[in-house]
Steps between C-alpha positions, in 0.01 A plus 500: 500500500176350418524169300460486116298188402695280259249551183536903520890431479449278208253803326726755597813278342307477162399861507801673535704251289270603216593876600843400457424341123621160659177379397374660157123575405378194285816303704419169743576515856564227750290246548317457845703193536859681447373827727414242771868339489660853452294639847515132694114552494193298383404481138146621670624795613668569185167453310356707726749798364458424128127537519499831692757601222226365260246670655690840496572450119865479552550172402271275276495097429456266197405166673792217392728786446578697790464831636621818278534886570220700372554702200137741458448633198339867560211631276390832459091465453500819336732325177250254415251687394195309389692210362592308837836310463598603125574820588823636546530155785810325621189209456563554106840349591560114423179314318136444518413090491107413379449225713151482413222654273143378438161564487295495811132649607566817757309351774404651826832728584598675221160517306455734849824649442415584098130548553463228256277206489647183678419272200676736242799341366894675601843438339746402841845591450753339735789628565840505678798789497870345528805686590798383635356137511235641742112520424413833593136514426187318397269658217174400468333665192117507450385583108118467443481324196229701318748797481736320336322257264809533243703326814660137422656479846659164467707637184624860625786649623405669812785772634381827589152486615399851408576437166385167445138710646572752200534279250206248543267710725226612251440777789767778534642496853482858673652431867566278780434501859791322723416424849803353728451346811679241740351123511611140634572234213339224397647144510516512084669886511702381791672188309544706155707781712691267695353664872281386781099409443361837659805702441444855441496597150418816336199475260479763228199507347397674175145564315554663099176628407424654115351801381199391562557383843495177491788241717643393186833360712538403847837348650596403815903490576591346778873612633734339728532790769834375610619625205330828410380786700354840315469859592390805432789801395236818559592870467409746681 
């Protein structure tokens, strides 16, 4: 019988003691240090199991915490419509947290992004989504100012975005265009989600344009992929 290195044990351990419900979805599970004592192996080759148990999406970690069972959240693209995450979401669980709102000029990026000038002036909207004691998502919301000169954003409420648009957007809003793609984190995204710099994250990205078709929103949501994957439910 051919030999079974240590470190697929150790995966294969985890994995079907999570079949069993020994260890629950959102639950911690041993510590490199107490699966190297339980197999008489290295800590090294322990590590080596819990990141190919990361990198399968089995398992995810919070650093200074430990290692816990993943517990994805499926979403159906087709329920949210043209409203992104508040609509019909498990994301509309918990509570959103401003962690920052200014002014700021659009610059280089996203003047390309909203076919804007780079000098015109935006409202940023910062953002983070808690559930369960877990940031699930960054929002970063761009508002040009001149379509909503009624704005005080130091002095508002901000909770749904689409209707904080309908209520101080002088332009009515029409529809949205969501594009969602895979991307690696940056060192700022990385520390508000608790993950690795580089991790992969999923970034969905929204432009709201008006009647007259002009980008009168554009957001950018950056998710924690250990915790959500979506799909599709087609007929046919």
């Amino acid at each position: 019988m051919a030999h079974i290195p240590n470190y697929i044990r150790i995966k294969e351990y985890i994995i079907e003691n999570i079949k069993r419900g020994n260890y629950k979805p959102g639950g911690r599970v041993p510590s490199e240090k107490e699966l190297g004592e339980l197999f008489s192996v290295s800590r090294i080759t322990a590590t080596t199991a819990i990141r190919d148990l990361v990198s399968d999406g089995i398992v995810f970690r919070i650093q200074g915490k430990g290692t816990f069972v993943t517990d994805k959240k499926e979403e159906d693209l087709r329920s949210h419509k043209v409203y992104g995450f508040e609509n019909n979401s498990s994301l509309n669980e918990g509570y959103h947290e401003t962690i920052q709102r200014h002014t700021i000029k659009a610059g280089k990026e996203i003047s390309s992004k909203m076919k804007i000038h780079e000098k015109d002036e935006l409202f940023e909207i910062v953002r983070i989504k808690v559930i369960d004691e877990k940031v699930n998502a960054i929002e970063y919301v761009y508002l040009p100012v001149k379509y909503y000169v009624s704005l005080d954003i130091d002095n508002e409420d901000i909770n749904l975005i689409h209707d904080f648009v309908e209520k101080y957007c002088f332009l009515k809003q029409k529809r949205a265009k969501v594009y969602v793609e895979p991307i690696l984190s940056t060192q700022e995204q990385a520390n508000i989600l608790k993950i690795k710099t580089k991790n992969p994250v999923l970034l969905w990205e929204k432009f709201t344009y008006s009647e007259e078709e002009k980008i009168i929103e554009y957001s950018r949501n950056i998710i924690n992929s250990d915790l959500y994957r979506f799909y599709m439910d087609l007929d046919l």
